[in-house]
Backbone and ligand atoms as CSV (ligand in chain L), in Angstrom:
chain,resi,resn,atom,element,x,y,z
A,1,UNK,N,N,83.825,128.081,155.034
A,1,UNK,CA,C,83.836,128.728,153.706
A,1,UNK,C,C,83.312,127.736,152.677
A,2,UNK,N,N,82.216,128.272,151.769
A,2,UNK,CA,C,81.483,127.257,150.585
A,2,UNK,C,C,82.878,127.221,149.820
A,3,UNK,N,N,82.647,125.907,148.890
A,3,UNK,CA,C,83.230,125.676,148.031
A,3,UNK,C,C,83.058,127.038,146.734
A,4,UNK,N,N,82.021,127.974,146.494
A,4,UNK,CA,C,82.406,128.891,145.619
A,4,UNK,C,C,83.251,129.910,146.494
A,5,UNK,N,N,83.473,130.463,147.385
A,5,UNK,CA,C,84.270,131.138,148.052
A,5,UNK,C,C,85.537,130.775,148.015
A,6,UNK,N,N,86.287,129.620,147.725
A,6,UNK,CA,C,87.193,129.032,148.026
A,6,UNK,C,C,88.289,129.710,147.358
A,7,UNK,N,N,89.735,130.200,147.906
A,7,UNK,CA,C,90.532,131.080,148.026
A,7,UNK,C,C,90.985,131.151,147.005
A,8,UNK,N,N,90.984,129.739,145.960
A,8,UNK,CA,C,92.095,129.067,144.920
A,8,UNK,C,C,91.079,128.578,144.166
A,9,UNK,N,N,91.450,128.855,142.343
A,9,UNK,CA,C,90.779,127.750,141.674
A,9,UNK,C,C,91.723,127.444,140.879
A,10,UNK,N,N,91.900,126.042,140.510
A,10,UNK,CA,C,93.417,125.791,139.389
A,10,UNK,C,C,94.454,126.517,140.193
A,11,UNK,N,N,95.292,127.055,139.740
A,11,UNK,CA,C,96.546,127.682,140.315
A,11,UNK,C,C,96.123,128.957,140.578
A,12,UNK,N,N,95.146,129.591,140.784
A,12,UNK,CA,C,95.122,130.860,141.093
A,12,UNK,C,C,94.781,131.200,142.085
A,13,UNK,N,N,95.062,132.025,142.679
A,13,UNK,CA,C,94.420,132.254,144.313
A,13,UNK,C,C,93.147,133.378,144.277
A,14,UNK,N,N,92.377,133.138,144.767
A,14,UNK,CA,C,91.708,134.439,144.937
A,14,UNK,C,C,91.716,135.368,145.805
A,15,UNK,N,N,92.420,136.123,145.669
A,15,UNK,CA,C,92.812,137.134,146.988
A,15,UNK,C,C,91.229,137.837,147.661
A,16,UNK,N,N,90.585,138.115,147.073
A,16,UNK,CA,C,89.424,139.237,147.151
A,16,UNK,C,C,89.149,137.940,148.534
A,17,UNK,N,N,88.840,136.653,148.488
A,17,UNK,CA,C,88.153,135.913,148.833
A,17,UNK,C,C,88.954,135.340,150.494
A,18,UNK,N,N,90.427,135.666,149.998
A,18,UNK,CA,C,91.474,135.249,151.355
A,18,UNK,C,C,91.549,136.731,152.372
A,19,UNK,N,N,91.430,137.914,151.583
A,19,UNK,CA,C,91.591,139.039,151.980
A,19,UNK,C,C,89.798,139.155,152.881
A,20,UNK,N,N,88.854,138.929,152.442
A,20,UNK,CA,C,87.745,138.826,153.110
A,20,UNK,C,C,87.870,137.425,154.472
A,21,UNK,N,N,88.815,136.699,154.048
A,21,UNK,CA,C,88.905,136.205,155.619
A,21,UNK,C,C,89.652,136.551,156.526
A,22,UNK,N,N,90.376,137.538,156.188
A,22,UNK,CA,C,91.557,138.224,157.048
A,22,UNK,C,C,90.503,139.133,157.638
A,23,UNK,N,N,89.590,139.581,157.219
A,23,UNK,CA,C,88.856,140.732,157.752
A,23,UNK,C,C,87.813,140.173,158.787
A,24,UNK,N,N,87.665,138.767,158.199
A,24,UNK,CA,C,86.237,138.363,159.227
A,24,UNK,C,C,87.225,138.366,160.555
A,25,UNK,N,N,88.537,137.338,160.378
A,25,UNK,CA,C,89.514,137.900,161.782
A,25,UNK,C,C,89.392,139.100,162.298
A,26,UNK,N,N,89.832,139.890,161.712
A,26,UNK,CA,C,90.404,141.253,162.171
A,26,UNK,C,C,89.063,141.462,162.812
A,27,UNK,N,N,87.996,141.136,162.914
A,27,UNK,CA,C,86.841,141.418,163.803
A,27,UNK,C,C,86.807,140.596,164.967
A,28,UNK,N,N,87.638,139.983,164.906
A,28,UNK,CA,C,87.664,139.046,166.210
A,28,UNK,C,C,88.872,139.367,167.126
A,29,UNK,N,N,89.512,140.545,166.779
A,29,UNK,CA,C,91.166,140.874,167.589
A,29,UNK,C,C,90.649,141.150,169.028
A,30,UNK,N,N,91.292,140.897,169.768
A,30,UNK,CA,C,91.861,141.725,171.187
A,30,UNK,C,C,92.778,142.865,171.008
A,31,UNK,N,N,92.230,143.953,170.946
A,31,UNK,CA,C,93.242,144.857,170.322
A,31,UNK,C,C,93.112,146.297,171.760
A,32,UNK,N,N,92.472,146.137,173.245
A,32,UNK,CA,C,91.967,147.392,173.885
A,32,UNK,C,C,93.033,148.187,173.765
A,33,UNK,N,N,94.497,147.924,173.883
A,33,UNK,CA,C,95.215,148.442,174.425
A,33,UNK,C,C,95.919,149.460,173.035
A,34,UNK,N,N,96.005,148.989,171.916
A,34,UNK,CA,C,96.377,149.762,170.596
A,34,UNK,C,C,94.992,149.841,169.990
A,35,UNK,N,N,94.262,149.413,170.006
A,35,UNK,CA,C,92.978,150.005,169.182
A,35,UNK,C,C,93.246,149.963,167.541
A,36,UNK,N,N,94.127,148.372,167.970
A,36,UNK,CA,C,94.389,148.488,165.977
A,36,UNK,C,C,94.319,147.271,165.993
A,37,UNK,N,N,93.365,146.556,165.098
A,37,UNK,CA,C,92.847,145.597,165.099
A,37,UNK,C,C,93.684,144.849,163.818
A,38,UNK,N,N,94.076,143.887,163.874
A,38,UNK,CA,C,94.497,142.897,162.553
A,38,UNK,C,C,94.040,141.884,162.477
A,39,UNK,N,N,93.825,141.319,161.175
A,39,UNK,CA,C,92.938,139.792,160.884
A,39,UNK,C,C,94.380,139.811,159.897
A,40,UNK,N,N,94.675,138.442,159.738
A,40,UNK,CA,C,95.287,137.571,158.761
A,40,UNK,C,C,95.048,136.277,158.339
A,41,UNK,N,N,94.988,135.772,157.295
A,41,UNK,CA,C,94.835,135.159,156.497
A,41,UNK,C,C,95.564,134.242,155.239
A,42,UNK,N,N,95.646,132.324,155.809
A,42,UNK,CA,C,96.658,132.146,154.478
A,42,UNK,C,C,95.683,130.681,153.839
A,43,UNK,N,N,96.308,130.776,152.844
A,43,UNK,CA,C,96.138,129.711,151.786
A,43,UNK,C,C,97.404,128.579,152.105
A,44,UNK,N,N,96.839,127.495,152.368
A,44,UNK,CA,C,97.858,126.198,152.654
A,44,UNK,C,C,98.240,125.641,151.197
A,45,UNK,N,N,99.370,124.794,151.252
A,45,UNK,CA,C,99.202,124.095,149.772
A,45,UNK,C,C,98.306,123.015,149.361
A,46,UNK,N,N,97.638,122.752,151.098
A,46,UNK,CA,C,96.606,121.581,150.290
A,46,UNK,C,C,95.567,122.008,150.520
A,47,UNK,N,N,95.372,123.465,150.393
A,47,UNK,CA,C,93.995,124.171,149.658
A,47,UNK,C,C,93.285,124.319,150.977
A,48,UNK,N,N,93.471,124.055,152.216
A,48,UNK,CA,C,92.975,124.564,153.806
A,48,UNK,C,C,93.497,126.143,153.907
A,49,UNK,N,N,92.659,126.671,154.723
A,49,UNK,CA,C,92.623,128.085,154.816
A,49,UNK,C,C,92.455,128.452,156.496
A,50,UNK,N,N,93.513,129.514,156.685
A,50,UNK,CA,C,93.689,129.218,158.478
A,50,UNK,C,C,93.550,130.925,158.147
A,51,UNK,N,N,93.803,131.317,159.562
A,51,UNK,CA,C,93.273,132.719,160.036
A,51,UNK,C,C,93.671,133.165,161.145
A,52,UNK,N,N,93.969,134.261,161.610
A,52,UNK,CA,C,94.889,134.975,163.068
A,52,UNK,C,C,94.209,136.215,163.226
A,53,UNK,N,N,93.997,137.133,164.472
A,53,UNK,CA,C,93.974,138.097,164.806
A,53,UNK,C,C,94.672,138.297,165.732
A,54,UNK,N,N,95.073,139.471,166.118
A,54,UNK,CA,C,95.855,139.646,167.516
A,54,UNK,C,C,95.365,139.856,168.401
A,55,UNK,N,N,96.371,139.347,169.533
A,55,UNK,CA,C,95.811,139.560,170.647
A,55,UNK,C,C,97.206,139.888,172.111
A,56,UNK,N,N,96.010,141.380,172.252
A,56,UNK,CA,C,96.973,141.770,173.341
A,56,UNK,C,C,97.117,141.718,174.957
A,57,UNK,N,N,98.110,141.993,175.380
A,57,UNK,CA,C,97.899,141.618,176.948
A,57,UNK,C,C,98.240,142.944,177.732
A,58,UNK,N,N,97.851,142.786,179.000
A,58,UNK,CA,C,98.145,144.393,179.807
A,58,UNK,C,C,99.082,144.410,180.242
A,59,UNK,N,N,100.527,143.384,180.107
A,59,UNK,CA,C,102.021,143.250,179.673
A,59,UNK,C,C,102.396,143.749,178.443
A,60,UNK,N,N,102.104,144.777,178.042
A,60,UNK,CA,C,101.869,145.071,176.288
A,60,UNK,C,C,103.154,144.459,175.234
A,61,UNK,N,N,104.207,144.212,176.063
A,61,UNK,CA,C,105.368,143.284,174.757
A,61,UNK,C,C,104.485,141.841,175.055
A,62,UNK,N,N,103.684,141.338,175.382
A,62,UNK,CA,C,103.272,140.379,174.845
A,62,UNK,C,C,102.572,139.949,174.181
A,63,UNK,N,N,102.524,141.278,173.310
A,63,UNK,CA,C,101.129,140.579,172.592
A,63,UNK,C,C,101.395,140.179,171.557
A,64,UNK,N,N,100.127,139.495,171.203
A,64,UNK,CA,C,100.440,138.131,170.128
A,64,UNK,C,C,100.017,138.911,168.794
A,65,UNK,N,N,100.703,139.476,167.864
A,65,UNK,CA,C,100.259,139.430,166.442
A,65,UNK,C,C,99.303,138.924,165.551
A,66,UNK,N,N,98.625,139.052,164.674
A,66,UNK,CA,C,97.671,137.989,163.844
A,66,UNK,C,C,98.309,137.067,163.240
A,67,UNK,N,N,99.444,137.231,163.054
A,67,UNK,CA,C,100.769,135.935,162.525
A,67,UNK,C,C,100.791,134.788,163.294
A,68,UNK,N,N,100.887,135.648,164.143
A,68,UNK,CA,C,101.384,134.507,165.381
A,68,UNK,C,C,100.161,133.720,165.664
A,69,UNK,N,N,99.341,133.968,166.052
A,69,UNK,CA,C,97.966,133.007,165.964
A,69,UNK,C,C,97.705,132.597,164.896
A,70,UNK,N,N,97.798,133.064,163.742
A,70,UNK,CA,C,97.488,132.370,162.532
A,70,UNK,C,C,98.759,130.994,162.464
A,71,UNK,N,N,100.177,131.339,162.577
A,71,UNK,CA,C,100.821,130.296,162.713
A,71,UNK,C,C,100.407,128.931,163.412
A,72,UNK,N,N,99.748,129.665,164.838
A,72,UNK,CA,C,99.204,128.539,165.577
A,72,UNK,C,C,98.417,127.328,165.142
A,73,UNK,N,N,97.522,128.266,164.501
A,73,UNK,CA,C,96.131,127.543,163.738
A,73,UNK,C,C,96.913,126.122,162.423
A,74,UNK,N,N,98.015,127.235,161.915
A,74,UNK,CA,C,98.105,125.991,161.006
A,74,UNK,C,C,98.718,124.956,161.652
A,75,UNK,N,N,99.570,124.836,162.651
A,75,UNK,CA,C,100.020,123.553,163.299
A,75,UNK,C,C,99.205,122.615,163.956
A,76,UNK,N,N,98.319,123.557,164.211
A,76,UNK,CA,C,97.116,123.235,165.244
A,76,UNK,C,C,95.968,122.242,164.191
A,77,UNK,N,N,95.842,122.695,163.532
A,77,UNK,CA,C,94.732,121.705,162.819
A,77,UNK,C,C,95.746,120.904,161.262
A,78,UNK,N,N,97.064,120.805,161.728
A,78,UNK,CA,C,97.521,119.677,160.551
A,78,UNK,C,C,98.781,120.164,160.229
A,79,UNK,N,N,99.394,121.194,160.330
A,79,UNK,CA,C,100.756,121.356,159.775
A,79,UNK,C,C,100.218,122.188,158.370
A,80,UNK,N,N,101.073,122.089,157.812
A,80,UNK,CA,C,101.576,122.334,156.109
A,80,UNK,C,C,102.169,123.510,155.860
A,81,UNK,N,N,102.286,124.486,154.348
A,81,UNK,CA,C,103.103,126.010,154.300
A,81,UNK,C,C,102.146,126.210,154.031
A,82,UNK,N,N,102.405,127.761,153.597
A,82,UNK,CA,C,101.640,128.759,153.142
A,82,UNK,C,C,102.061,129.538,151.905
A,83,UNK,N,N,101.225,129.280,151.102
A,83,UNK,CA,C,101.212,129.298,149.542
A,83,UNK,C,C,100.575,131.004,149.063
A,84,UNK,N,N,99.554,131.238,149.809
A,84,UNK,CA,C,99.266,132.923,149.258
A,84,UNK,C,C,99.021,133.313,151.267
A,85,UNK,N,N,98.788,134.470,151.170
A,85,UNK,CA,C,98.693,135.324,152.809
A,85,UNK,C,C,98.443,136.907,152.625
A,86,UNK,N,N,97.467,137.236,153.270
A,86,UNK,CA,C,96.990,138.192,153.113
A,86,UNK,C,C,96.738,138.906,154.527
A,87,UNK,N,N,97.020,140.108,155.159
A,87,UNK,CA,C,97.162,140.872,156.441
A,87,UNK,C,C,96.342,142.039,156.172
A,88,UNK,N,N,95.357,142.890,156.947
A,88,UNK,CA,C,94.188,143.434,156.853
A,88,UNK,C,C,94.397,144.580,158.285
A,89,UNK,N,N,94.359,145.887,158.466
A,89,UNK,CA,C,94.241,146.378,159.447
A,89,UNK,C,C,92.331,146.441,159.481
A,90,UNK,N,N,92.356,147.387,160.535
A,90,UNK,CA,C,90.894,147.636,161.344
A,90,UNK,C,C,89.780,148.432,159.993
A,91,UNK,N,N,90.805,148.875,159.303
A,91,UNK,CA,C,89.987,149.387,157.903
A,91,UNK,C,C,89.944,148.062,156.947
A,92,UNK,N,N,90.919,147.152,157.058
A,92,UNK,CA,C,90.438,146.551,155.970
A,92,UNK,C,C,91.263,146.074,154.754
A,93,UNK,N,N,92.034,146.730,154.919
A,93,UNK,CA,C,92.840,147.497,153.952
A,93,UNK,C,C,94.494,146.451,154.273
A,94,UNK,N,N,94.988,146.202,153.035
A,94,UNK,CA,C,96.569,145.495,153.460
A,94,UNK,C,C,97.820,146.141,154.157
A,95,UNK,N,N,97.867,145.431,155.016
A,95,UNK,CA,C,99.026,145.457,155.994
A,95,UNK,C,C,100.083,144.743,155.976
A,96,UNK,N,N,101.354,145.300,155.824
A,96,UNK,CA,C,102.703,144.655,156.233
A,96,UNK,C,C,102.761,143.726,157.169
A,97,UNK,N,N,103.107,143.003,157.122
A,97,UNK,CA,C,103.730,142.145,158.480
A,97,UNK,C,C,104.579,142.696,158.909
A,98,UNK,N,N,105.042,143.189,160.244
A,98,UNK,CA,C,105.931,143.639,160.783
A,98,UNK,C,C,107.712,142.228,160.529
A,99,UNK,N,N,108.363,143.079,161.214
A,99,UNK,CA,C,109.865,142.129,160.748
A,99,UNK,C,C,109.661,140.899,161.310
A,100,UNK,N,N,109.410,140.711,162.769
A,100,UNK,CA,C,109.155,139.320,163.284
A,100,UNK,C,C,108.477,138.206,162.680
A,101,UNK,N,N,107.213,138.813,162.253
A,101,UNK,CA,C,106.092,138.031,161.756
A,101,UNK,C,C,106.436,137.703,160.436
A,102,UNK,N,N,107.223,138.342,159.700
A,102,UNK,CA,C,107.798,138.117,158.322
A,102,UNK,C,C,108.498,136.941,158.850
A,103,UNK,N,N,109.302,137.075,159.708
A,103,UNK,CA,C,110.134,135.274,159.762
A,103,UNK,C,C,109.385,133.989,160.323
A,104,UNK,N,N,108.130,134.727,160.994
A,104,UNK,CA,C,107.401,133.359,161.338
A,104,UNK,C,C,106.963,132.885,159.956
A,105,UNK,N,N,106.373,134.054,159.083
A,105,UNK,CA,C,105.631,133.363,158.073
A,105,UNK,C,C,106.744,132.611,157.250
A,106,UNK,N,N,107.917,133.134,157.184
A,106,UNK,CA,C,109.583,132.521,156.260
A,106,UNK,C,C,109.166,131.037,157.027
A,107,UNK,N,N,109.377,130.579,157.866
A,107,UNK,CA,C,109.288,128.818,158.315
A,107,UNK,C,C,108.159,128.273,157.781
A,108,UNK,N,N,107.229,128.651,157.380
A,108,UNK,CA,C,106.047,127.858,156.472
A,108,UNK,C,C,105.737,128.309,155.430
A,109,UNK,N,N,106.507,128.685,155.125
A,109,UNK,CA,C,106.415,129.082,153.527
A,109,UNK,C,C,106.399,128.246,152.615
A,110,UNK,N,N,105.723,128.028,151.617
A,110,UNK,CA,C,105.991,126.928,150.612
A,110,UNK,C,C,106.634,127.993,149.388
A,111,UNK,N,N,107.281,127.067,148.661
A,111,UNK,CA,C,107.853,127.696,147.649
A,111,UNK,C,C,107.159,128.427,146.669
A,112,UNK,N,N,107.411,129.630,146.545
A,112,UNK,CA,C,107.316,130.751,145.761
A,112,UNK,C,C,105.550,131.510,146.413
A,113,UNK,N,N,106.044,131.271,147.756
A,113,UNK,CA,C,104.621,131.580,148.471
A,113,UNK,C,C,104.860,133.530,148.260
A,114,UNK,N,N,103.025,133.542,148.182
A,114,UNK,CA,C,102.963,135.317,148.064
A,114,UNK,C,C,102.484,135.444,148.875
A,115,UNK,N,N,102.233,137.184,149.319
A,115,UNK,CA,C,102.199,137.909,149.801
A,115,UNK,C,C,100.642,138.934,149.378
A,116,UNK,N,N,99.872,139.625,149.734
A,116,UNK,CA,C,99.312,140.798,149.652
A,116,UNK,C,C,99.753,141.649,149.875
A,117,UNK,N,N,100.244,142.208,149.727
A,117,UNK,CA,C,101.203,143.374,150.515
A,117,UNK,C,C,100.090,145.243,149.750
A,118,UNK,N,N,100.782,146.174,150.502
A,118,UNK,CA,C,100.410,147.545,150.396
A,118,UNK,C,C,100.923,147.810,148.667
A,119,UNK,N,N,101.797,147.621,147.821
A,119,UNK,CA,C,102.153,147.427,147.030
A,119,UNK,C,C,101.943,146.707,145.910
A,120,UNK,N,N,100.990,145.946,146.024
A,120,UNK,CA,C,100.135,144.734,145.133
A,120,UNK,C,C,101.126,143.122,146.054
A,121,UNK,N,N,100.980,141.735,145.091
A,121,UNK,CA,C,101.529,140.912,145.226
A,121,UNK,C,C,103.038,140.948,144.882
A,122,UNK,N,N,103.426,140.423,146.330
A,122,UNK,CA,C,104.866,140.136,146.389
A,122,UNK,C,C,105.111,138.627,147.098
A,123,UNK,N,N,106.334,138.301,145.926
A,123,UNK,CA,C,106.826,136.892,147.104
A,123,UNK,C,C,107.373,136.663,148.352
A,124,UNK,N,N,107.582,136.050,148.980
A,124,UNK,CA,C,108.402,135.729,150.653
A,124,UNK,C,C,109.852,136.164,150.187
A,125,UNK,N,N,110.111,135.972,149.591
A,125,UNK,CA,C,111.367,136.528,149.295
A,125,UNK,C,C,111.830,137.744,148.653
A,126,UNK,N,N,110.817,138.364,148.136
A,126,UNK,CA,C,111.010,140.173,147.669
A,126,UNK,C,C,110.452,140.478,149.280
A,127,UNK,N,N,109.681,140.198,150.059
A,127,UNK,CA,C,109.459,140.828,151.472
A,127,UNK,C,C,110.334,140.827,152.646
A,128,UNK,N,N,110.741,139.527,152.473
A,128,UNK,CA,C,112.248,139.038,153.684
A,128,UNK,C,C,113.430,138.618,152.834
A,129,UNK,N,N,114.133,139.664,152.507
A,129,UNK,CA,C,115.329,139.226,151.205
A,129,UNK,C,C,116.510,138.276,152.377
A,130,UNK,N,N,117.244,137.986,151.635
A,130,UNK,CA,C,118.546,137.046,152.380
A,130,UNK,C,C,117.974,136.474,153.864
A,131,UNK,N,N,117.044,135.926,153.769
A,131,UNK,CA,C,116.463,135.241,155.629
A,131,UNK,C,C,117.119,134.179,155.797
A,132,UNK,N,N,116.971,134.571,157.173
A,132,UNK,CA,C,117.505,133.142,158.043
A,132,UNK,C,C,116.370,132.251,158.241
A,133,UNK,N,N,117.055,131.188,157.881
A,133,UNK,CA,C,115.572,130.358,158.139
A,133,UNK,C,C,116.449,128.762,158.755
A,134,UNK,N,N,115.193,127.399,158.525
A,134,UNK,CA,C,115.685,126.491,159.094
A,134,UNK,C,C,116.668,125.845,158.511
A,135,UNK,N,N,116.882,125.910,156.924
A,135,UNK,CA,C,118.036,125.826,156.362
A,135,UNK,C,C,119.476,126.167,156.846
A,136,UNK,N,N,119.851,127.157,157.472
A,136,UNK,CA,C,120.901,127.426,157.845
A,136,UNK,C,C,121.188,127.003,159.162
A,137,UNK,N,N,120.600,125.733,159.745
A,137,UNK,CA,C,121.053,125.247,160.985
A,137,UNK,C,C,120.952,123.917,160.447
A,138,UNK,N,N,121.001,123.144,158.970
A,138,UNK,CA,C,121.356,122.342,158.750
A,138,UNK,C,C,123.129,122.145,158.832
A,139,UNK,N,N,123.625,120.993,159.356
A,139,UNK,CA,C,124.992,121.171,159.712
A,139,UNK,C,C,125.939,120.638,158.906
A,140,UNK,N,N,125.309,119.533,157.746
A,140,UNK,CA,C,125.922,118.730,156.748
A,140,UNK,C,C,125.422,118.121,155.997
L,1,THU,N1,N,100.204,143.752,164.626
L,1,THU,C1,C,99.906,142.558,164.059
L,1,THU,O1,O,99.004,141.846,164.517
L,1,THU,N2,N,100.637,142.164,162.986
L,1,THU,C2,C,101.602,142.911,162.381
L,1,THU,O2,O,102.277,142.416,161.494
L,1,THU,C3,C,101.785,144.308,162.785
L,1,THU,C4,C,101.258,144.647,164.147
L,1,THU,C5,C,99.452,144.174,165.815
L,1,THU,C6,C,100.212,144.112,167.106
L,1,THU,C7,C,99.470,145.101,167.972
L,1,THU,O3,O,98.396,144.421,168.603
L,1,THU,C8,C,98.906,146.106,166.983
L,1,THU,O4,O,99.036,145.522,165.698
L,1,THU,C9,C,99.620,147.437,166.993
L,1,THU,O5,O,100.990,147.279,166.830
C-alpha cells in the first residue's frame, strides 16, 4: 500500500482505504464449501496494516474465519493491537464478526480500538460489552 493510500493520517483512520483492503482479501478466501467469502482488515497502532480471509476445510467446523488469519498475520510479522478493523462479505459490504472472532479481536485490541460495523463505527467495547479477556486471569 502507497503512502497516499495509507489507512491513517494524524489520528484519523481512513476507513474507505482499510475497508478496500478487507476486500482485496475477501478475494483471496477459500470459501467452496459456504460460498461466502470474507476479507478483513486492521490498522495496528504503529500504523502497519494486516489482512485475513477465510479459509475453509472439508471438516467444515474447521474453518478458519478472516479473524483468525488476520490475527495470525499480526503476530506473524511483529505483534502489536488493533486500533481501527474493518470485515467485508463477498459483496463488499460490512460484516459483523461473529461472537468468537469478536474475542480474538478483544486480545489485541488497543485502547479505544473501532470497529466498522453494519451500523456505522463502533468501539470493542459497544461490540463485546462485559468481555473476558487476559485481564481476568491476572491473579494479584
Ligand atoms: N466468517 C468469517 O470469516 N468471519 C466472520 O466473522 C463470520 C463468518 C466465515 C466463516 C465461513 O467460512 C463463512 O464466513 C460462512 O460462515
Amino acid at each position: 500500500m502507497s503512502r497516499a493510500d495509507a489507512p491513517v493520517s494524524g489520528e484519523t483512520v481512513d476507513w474507505d482505504a482499510l475497508a478496500a483492503l478487507a476486500r482485496e482479501a475477501m478475494l483471496r478466501a477459500y470459501a467452496p464449501y459456504s460460498r461466502f467469502p470474507v476479507g478483513a482488515a486492521a490498522l495496528l497502532e504503529d500504523g502497519r496494516t494486516v489482512s485475513g480471509c477465510n479459509v475453509e476445510n472439508a471438516s467444515y467446523g474447521l474453518t478458519l474465519c478472516a479473524e483468525c488469519t488476520l490475527v495470525g498475520q499480526i503476530q506473524l510479522t511483529g505483534g502489536g493491537r488493533i486500533r481501527a478493523f474493518a470485515c467485508v462479505d463477498g459483496n463488499g459490504d460490512a460484516l459483523m464478526p461473529c461472537g468468537r472472532c469478536r474475542q480474538l479481536l478483544y486480545e489485541f485490541r488497543a485502547p479505544g480500538m473501532q470497529l466498522m460495523t453494519t451500523r456505522g463505527v463502533r468501539t470493542m467495547d459497544e461490540v463485546l460489552p462485559d468481555a473476558f479477556g487476559p485481564e481476568n486471569l491476572e491473579t494479584d
